[in-house]
C-alpha positions in Angstrom: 0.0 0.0 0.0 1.2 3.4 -1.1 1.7 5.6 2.3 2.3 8.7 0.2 4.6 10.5 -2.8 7.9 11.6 -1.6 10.1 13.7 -4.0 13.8 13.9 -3.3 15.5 16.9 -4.8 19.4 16.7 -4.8 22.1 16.9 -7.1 24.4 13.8 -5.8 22.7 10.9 -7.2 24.2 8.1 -4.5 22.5 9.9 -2.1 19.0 10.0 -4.0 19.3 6.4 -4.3 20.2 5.2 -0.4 17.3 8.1 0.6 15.3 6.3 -1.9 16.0 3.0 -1.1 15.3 4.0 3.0 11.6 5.6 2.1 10.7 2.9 -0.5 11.3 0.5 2.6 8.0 2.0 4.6 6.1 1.6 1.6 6.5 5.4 0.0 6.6 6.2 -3.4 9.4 7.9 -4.3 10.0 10.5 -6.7 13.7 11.8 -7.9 15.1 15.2 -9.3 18.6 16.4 -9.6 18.0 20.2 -9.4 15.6 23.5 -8.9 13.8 23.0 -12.7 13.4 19.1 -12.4 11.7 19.5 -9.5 9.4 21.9 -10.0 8.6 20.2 -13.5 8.0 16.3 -11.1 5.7 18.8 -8.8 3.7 19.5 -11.5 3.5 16.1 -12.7 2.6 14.4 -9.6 0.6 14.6 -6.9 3.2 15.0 -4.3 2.9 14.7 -0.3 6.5 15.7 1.1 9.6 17.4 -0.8 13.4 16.0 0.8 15.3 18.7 -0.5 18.7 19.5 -0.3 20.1 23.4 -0.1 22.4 23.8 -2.4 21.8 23.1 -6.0 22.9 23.3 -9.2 20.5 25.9 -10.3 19.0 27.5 -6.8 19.0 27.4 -3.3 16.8 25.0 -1.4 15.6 27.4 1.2 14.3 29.4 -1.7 12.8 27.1 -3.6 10.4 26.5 -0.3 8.9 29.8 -1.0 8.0 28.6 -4.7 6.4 25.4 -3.5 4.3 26.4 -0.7 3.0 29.3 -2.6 2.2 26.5 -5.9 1.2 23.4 -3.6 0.3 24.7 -0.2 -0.2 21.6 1.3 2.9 19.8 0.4 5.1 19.9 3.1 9.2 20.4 2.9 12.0 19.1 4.6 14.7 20.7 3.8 18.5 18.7 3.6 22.0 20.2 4.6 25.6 19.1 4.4 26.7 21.9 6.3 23.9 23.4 8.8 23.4 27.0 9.6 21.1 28.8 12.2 20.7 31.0 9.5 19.8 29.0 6.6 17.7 27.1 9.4 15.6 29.9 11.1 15.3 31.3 7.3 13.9 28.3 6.4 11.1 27.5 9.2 10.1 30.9 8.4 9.7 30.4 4.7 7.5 27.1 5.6 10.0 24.0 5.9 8.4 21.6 7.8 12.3 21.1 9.0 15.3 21.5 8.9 18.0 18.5 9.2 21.8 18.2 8.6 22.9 14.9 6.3 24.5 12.1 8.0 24.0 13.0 11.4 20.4 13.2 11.5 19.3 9.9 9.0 18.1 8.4 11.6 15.2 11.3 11.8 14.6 11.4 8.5 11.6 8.1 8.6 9.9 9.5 11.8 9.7 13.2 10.4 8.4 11.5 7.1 5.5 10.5 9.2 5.0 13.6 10.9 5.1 15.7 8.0 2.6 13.6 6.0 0.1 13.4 9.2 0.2 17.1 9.1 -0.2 17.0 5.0 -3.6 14.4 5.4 -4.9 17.2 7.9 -4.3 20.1 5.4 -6.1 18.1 3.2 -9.1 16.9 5.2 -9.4 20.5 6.4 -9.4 22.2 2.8 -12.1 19.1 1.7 -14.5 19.9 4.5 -14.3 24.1 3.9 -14.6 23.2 0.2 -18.0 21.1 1.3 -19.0 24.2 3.6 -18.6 26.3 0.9 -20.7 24.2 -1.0 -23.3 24.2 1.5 -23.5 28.4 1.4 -22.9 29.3 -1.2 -25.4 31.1 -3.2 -26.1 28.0 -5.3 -28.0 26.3 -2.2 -30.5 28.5 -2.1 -33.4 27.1 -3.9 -36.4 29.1 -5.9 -37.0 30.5 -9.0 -39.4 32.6 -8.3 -39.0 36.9 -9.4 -38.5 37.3 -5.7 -36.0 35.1 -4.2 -34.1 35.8 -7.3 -33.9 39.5 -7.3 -32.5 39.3 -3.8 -30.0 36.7 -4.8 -28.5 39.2 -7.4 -28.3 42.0 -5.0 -27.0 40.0 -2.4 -23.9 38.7 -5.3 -23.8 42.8 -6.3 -22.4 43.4 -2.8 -19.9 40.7 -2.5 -16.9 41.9 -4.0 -17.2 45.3 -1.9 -16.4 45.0 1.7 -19.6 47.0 2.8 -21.7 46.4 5.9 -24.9 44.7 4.6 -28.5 44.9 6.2 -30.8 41.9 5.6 -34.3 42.6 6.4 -37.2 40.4 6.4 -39.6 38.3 8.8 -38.1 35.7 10.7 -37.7 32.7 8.9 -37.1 33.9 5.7 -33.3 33.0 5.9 -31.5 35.6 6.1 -28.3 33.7 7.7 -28.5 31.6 5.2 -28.0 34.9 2.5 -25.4 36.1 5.5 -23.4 33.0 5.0 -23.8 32.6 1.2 -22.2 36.5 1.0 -19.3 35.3 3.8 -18.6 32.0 1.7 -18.3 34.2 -1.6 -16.4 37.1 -0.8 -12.6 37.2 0.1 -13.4 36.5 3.6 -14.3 33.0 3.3 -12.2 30.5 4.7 -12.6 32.8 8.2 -14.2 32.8 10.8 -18.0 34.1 9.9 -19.3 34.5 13.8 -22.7 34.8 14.2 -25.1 36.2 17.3 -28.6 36.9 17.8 -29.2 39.9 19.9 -32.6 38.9 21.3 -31.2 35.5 22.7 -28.8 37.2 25.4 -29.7 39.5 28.3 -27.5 43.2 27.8 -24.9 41.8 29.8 -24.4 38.8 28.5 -24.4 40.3 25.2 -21.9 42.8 26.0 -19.8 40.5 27.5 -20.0 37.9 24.1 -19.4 41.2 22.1 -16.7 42.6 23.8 -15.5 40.0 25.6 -13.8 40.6 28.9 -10.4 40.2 31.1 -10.6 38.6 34.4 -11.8 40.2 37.1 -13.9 42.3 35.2 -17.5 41.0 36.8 -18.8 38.6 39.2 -18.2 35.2 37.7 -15.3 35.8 35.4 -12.6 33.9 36.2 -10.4 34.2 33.3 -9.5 36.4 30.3 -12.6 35.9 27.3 -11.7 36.7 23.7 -15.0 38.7 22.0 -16.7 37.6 19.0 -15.7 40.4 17.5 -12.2 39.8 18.2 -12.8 36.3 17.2 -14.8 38.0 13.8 -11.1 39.1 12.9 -10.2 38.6 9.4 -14.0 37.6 8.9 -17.4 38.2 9.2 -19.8 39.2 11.8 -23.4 38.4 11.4 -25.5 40.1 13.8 -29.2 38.3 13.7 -32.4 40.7 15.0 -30.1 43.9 15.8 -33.2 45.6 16.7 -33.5 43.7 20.1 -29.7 45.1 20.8 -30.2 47.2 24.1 -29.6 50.8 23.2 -26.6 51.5 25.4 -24.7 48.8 23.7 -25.9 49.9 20.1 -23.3 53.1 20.5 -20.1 51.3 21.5 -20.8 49.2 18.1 -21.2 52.2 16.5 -18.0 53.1 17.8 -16.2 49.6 17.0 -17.6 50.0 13.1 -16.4 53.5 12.6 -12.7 52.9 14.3 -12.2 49.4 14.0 -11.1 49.0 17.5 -12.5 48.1 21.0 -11.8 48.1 24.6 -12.7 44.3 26.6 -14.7 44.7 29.3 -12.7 45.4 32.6 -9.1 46.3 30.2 -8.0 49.5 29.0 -6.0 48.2 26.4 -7.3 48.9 22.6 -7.7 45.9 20.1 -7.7 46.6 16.2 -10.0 44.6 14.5 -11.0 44.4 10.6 -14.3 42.2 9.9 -17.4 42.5 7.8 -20.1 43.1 9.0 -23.8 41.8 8.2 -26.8 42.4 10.4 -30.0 41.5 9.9 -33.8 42.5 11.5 -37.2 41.3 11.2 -38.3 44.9 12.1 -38.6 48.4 10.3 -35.3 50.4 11.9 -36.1 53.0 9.8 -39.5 53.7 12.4 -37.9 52.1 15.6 -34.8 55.1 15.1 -37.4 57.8 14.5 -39.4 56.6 17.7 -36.0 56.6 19.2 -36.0 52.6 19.9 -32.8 52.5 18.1 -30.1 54.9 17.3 -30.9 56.6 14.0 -26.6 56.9 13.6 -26.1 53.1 13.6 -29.4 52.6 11.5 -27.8 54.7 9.0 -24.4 53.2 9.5 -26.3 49.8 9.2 -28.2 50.8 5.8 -25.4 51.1 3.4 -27.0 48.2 1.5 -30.1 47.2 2.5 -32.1 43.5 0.7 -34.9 42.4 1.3 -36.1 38.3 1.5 -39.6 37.7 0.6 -41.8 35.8 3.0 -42.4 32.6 1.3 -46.3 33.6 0.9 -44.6 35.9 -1.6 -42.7 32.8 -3.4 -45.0 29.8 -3.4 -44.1 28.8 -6.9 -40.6 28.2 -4.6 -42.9 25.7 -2.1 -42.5 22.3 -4.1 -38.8 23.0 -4.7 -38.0 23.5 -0.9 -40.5 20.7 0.0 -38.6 18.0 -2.2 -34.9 19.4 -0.5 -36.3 19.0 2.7 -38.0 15.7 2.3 -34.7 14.5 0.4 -32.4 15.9 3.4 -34.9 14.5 6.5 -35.4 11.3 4.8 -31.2 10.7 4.5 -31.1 12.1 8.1 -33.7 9.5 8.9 -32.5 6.5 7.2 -35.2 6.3 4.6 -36.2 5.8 1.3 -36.3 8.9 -0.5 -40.1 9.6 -0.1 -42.5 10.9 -2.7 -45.1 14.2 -2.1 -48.6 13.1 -2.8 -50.5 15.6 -5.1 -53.3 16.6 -2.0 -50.3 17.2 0.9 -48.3 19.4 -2.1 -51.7 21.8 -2.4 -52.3 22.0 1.4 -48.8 23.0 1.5 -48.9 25.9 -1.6 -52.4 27.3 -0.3 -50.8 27.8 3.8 -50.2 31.5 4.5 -46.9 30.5 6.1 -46.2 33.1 9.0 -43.0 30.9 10.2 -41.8 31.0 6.4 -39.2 28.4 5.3 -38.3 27.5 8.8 -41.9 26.6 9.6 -41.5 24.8 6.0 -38.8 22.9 6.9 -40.0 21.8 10.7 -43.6 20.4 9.5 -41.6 18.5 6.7 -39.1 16.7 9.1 -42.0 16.3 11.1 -43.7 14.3 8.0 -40.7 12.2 7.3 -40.5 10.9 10.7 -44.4 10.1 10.9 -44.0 8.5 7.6 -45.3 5.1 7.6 -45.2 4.0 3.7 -43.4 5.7 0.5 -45.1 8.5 0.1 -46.2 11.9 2.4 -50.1 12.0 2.5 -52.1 14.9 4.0 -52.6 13.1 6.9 -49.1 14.0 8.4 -50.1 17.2 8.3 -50.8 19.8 11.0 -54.4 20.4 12.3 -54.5 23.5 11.0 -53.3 23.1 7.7 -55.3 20.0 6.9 -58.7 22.2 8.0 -57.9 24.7 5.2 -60.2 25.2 2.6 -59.0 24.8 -1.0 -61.8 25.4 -3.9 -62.2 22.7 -6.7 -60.2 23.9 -9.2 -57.4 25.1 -6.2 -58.0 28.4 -6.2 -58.5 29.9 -2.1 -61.5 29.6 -0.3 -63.4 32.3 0.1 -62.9 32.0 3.7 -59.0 31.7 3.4 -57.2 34.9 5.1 -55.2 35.6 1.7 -59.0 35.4 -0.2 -59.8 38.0 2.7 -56.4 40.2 2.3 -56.3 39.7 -1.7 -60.4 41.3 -1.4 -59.5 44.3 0.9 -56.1 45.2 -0.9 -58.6 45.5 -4.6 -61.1 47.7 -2.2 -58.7 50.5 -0.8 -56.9 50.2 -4.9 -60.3 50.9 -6.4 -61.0 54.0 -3.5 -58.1 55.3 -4.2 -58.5 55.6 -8.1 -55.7 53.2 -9.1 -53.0 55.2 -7.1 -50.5 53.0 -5.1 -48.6 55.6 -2.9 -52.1 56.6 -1.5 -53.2 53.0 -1.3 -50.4 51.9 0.4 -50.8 54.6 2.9 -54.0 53.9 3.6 -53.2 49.8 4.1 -50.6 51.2 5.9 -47.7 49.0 4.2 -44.9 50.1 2.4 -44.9 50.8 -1.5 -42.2 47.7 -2.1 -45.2 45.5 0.1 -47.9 46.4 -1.8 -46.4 45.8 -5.1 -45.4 42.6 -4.4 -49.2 41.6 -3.1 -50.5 43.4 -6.2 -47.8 40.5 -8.3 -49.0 37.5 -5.8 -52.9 38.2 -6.3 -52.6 39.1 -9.8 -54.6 42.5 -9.2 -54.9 45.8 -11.3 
């Protein structure tokens, strides 16, 4: 069984071969180059797990040849090989990446157990890049399933703003996924592979959040017993998502201010100042443009917050989206579950595109997992619905009862249009709802 590739670069053939010879004997490949070019042109050629190289060759210098490898094959790892050793061709070497640094002849003995070492910590590059290629997979902007004129609009805003480094506010009703859009921005800017740190404001009492924020040194309060790093300290480099910012107590709203327009911060208890340089993405199931002017949140952050606002439809806005989502979820709880992939019967589908949805996808997704786990046979019957959603009323030919709240709210919307002549702005004031709202009904009813 091959245990890995090994490539030995050196210009004195004798030792290639015994080095060979040695590695072969623990069931390693081995690869062989005489100088700089060679090398490089085997690297290319094969996939290669650890480089033996010597210093000096004919046509380079080993230590700087490191530089070249790690910045074409990051995960290889090199061990660099010296007749004569210096500190200063060592320490210069660790810092350009060797994995080490060894002197011939009187370290051979160290050469098999670093072999092991350095290809343990090659397997671990390896399984590390896999799984943040896989959780880039997962959100990135591809995952998010619909169609529908409203989901995509706020997909191509939401890939606009990646490439600038601007603070993005996700509004929306709760459910809609909005860290789902926070992730899939993270995962496709130049950010991803950081940390993307994510809090919701209404989960935490003002201290507590304060004290995640910030973070705190010890000593600082009742109950902290050692230093804490922040998660915006822990944000460095990445993201910060900030779910329902409109519960964040007001006091605490101005030292983020603060953080956002000098990218430092003080931990609680310390007086010493950290620089910090993250993204930032909030989002907020409520209008901050009325909770600043009623003075429930500071008007400076909402307009610090508002450099790029999108918006995610509720998913009564998107229900030509419903049998998309409901086959990924069925398909996901059904793996989770151990089953057969299970089919949607035609009845369960229409009980599930007539629902108003107030919990949006999320609701979605929990009354599907909670179908696949009451499953009995192949195929999700209207049965394993809730209470409420099996009572509603569909006409024959599927159209909403009369009876239905969206037959009510389609009815009232065509009322105040036809009092107020066919003018929106005035409509929309009088349903009090915003312009953007009422549009989007006028689409989902099909009204004049």
């Amino acid at each position: 069984m091959n245990k890995g590739n090994i490539l030995i670069i050196d210009d004195e053939e004798k030792l290639r071969n015994l080095l060979g010879r040695i590695i072969k004997l623990e069931s390693f490949h081995v690869i062989e180059a005489g100088d700089c070019k060679t090398g490089l042109k085997k690297l290319e050629q094969n996939e290669v797990d650890v480089v033996l190289c010597d210093v000096k060759l004919p046509d380079g210098n080993g230590v700087e040849l490191i530089t070249r490898i790690k910045a074409l094959y990051p995960c290889v790892e090199v061990i660099l090989l010296t007749a004569y050793g210096t500190i200063p061709d060592g320490v210069q070497a660790i810092k350009n990446g060797a994995f080490d640094y060894i002197v011939k002849g009187n370290d051979n003995e160290k050469i098999i157990p670093l072999l092991y070492r350095a290809m343990d910590k090659v397997l671990l590059q390896r399984r590390v890049r896999e799984l943040e290629k896989r959780v880039g997979e997962k959100f990135s902007f591809d995952s998010i399933t619909g169609k529908s004129k409203a989901i995509l609009q706020a997909v191509e805003m939401a890939r606009k703003v990646v490439p600038n480094d601007t603070t993005v506010l996700l509004t929306g009703e709760t459910g809609t996924g909005k860290e789902v859009f926070a992730q899939a921005i993270h995962q496709a800017g130049s950010r991803a592979g950081k940390s993307f740190v994510a809090l919701n404001c209404s989960a935490f009492s003002k201290e507590l959040i304060e004290s995640e924020l910030f973070g705190h040194k010890q000593g600082s309060f009742t109950g902290a017993i050692k230093d804490k790093k922040g998660l915006i300290e822990q944000a460095h480099a990445g993201t910060l998502f900030l779910d329902e910012i409109g519960e964040m107590p007001l006091e605490l709203q101005a030292k983020l201010l603060r953080v956002l327009e000098t990218s430092e911060f003080i931990r609680l208890g310390d007086t010493e100042t950290i620089k910090v340089n993250f993204r930032l993405i909030a989002a907020t199931n409520k209008d901050l443009k009325t909770e600043s002017e009623e003075h429930r949140f500071r008007s400076d952050l909402y307009f610090r917050l508002n450099v790029f606002q999108i918006h995610l439809p509720t998913l009564r806005e998107r229900k030509k989206d419903i049998e998309a989502l409901a086959t990924l979820f069925v398909k996901q709880f059904s793996d989770r579950t151990n089953k057969k992939p299970l089919s949607i019967s035609k009845e369960y589908m229409e009980k599930l595109e007539h629902y108003n949805w107030p919990g949006n996808i999320r609701e979605l997704k929990n009354i599907i997992e909670r179908s696949v786990i009451l499953a009995n046979g192949d195929t999700l019957t209207e049965s394993l619905l809730p209470y409420e959603i099996q009572q509603q009323s569909i006409g024959n030919n599927g159209s909403l009862s009369a009876f239905s709240m969206e037959s009510v709210e389609k009815l009232h919307i065509q009322k105040v249009l036809n009092y107020a002549k066919g003018n929106k702005a005035e409509a929309a004031r009088l349903l009090e709802i915003g312009i953007a709202t009422l549009y989007r009904k006028i689409e989902q009813y099909g009204l004049n």
